[in-house]
C-alpha positions as CSV (number, residue, x, y, z in Angstrom):
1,X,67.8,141.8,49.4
2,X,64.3,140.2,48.0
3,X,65.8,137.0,49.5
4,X,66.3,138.4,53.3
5,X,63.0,139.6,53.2
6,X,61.6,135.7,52.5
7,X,63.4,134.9,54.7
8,X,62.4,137.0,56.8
9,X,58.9,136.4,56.4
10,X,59.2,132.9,56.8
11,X,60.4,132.4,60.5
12,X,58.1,135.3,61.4
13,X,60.5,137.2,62.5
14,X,62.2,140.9,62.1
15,X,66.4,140.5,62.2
16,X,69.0,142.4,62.5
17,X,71.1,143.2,59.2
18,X,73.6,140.7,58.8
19,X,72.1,137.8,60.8
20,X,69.8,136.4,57.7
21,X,72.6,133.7,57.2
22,X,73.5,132.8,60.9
23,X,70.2,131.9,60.8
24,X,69.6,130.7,58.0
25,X,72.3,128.0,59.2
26,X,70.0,126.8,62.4
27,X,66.8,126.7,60.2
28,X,68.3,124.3,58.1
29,X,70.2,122.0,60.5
30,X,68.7,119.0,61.6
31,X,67.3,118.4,65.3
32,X,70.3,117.0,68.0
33,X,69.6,113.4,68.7
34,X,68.4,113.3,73.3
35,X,71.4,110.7,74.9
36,X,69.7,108.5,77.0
37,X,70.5,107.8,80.6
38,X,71.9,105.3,82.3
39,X,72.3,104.5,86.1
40,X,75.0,101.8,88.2
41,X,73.9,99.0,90.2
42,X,76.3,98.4,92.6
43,X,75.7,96.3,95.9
44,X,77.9,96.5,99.0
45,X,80.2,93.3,99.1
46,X,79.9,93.2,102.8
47,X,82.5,93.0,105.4
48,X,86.0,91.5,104.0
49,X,88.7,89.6,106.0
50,X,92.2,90.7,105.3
51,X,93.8,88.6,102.6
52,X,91.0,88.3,100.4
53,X,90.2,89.6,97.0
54,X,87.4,90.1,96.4
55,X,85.0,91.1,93.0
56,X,83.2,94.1,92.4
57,X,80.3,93.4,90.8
58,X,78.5,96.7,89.5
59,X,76.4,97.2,86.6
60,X,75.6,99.6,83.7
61,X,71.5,99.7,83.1
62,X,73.1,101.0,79.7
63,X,75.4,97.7,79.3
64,X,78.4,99.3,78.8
65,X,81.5,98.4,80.2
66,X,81.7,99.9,84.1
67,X,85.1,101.0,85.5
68,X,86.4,101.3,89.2
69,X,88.3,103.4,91.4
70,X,89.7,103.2,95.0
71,X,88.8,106.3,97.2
72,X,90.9,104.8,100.2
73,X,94.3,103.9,98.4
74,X,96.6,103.3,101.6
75,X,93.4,100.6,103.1
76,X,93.2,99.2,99.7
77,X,93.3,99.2,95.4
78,X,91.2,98.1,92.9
79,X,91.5,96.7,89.3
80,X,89.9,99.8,87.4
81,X,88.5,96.9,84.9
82,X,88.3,94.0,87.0
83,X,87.1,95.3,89.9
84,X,89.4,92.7,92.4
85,X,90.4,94.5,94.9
86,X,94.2,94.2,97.0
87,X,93.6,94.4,100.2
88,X,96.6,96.5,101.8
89,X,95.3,96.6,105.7
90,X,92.5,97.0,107.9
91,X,90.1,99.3,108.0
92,X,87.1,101.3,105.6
93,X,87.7,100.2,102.0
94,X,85.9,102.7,99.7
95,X,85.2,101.6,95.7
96,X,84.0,103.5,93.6
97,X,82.3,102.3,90.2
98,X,81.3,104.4,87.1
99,X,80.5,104.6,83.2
100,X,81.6,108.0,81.3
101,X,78.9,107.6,78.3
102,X,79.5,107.1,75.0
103,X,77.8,108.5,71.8
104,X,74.2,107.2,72.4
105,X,74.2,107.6,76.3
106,X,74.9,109.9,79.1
107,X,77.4,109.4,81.6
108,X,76.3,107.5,84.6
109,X,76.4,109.4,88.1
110,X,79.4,107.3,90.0
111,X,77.8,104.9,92.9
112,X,79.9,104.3,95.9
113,X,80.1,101.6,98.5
114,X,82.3,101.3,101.4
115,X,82.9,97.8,103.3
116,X,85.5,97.0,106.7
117,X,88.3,94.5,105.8
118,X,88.5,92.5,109.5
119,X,91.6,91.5,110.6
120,X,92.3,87.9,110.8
121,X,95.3,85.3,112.9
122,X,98.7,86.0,111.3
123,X,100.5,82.9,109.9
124,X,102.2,80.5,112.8
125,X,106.1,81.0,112.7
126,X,108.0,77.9,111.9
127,X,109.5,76.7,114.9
128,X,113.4,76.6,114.4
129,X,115.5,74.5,117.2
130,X,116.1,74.9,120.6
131,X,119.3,75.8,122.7
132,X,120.0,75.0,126.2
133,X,121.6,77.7,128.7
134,X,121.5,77.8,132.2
135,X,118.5,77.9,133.8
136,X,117.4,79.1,130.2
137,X,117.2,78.5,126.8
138,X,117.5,80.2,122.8
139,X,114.3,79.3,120.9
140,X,115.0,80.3,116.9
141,X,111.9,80.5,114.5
142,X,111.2,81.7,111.1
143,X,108.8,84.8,111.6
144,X,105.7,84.1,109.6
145,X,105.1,86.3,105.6
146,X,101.7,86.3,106.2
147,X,100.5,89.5,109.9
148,X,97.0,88.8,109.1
149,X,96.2,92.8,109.0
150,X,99.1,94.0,106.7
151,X,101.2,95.3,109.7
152,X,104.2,94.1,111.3
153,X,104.0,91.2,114.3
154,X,103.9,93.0,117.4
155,X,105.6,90.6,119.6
156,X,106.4,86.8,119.8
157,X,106.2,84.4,122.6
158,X,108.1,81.7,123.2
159,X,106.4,79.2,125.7
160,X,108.1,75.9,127.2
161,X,106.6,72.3,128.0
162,X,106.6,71.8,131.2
163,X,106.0,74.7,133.4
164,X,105.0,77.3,130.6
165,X,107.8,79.4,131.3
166,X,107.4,82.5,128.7
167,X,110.2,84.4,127.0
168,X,109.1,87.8,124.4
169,X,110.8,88.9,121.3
170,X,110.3,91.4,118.2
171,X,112.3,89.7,116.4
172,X,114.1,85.9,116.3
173,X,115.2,84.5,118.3
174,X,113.6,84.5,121.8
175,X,115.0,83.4,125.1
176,X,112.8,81.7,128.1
177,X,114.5,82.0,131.3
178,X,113.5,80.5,134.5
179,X,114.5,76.9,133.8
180,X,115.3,74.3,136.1
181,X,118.8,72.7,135.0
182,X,119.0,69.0,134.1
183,X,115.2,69.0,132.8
184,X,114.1,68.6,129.9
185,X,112.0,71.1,127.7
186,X,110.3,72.3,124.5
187,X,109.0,75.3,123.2
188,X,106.5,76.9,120.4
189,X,106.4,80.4,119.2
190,X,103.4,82.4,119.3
191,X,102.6,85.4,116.7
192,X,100.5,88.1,118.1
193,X,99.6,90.6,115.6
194,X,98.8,94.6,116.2
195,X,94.9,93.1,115.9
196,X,95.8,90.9,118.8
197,X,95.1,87.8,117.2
198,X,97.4,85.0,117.4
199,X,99.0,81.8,115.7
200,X,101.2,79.4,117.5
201,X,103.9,77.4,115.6
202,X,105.0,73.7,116.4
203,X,106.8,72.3,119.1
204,X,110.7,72.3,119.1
205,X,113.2,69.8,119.9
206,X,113.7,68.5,123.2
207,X,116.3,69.9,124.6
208,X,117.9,69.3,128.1
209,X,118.7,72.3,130.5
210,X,121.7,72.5,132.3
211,X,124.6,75.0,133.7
212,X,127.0,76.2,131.0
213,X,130.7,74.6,131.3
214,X,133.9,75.8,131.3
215,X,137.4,73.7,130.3
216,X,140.7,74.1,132.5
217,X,144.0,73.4,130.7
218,X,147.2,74.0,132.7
219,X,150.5,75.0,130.1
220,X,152.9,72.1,131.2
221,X,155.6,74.5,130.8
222,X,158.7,73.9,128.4
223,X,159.4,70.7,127.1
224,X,162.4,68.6,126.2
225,X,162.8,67.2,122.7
226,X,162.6,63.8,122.6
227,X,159.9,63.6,125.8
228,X,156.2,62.9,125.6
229,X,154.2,64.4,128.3
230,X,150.3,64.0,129.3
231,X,148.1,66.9,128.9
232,X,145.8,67.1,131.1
233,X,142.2,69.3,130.7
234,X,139.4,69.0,132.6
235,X,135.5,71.0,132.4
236,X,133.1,71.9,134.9
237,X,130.6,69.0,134.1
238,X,132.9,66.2,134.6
């Protein structure tokens, strides 16, 4: 009991019975060591056009290690140590960057910047060949990997030489009517992406317009053994 009352006397103090020890305990442990703080410098990138990948390039005041995180997943991702980003479409990317601390600092607050990612001219298509028809013709193409904003081609445009006669298409292949038969043509393909920005492929073959023909072959009826008769076929272009 002598030795509560030290103790007692020591922290100046009067306690309740049974708290000498608890006490006792915080007297004798030793100070807890202030973490120091750290902040993020992190500067907006600018505008982005689609396709890139760009670098974030945010900093710890601290030195430690910073990670990233995307806060607009379906416009774009991020590498959560890298910091390249994967552009996905157009629009507001948001990245966020941030340190959690460690045994001799605080965490960082997070830091935030937010750029636009532009769209840009899909690839050209790769011009395929040509058909004729009458009065028209079948342009085929290969539709380009590449929209140039992350979103399907909205239409292509197939577009003779002479006369710029136009034919439209979602898909391969498209056809350009209007034609004048027994002239010659050829066409390119032009992408035009939901940012309306275009890319035109090469020209096609040459290809000569004229009327589709048809063949007319008479049966020559039953024949004899032993007899060799002439067929005779004839088509509508001579």
């Amino acid at each position: 009991m002598s030795g509560s009352v030290g103790l007692k006397s020591r922290i100046g103090g009067v306690l309740a019975a049974g708290s000498v020890i608890a006490v006792a305990a915080v007297v004798g442990a030793p100070p807890a060591l202030a973490l120091t703080a750290q902040t993020i410098t992190f500067n907006n990138p600018g505008p982005q056009n689609f396709g890139s990948t760009p670098t974030m390039g945010a900093t710890a005041s601290s030195g430690l290690p910073v990670s990233y995180g995307s806060s607009t997943p379906s416009v774009c991702t991020v590498g959560t140590t890298s910091g390249t980003v994967s552009e996905l479409t157009v629009g507001p990317c948001t990245i966020q960057a941030s340190q959690g601390g460690d045994a001799t600092h605080d965490p960082a607050t997070p830091v935030s910047q937010t750029f636009a990612i532009n769209a840009v001219a899909p690839g050209p298509p790769i011009i395929g060949t040509a058909t004729s028809g009458n009065a028209q013709a079948t342009v085929n193409f290969t539709a380009p990997t590449f929209t140039g904003d992350g979103k399907p081609i909205v239409t292509y445009t197939a577009t003779s030489t002479p006369g710029s006669h136009t034919g439209t298409c979602s898909a391969p292949p498209c056809t350009v009517t209007g034609l004048t038969n027994n002239s010659t043509y050829t066409f390119a393909v032009t992408a035009t992406n939901s940012s309306n920005k275009t890319a035109t492929s090469g020209a096609s073959n040459s290809v000569k317009i004229g009327q589709t023909q048809t063949i007319t072959f008479t049966n020559p009826g039953p024949q004899s053994l032993g007899t060799t008769p002439t067929l005779k076929a004839t088509s509508t272009s001579g």
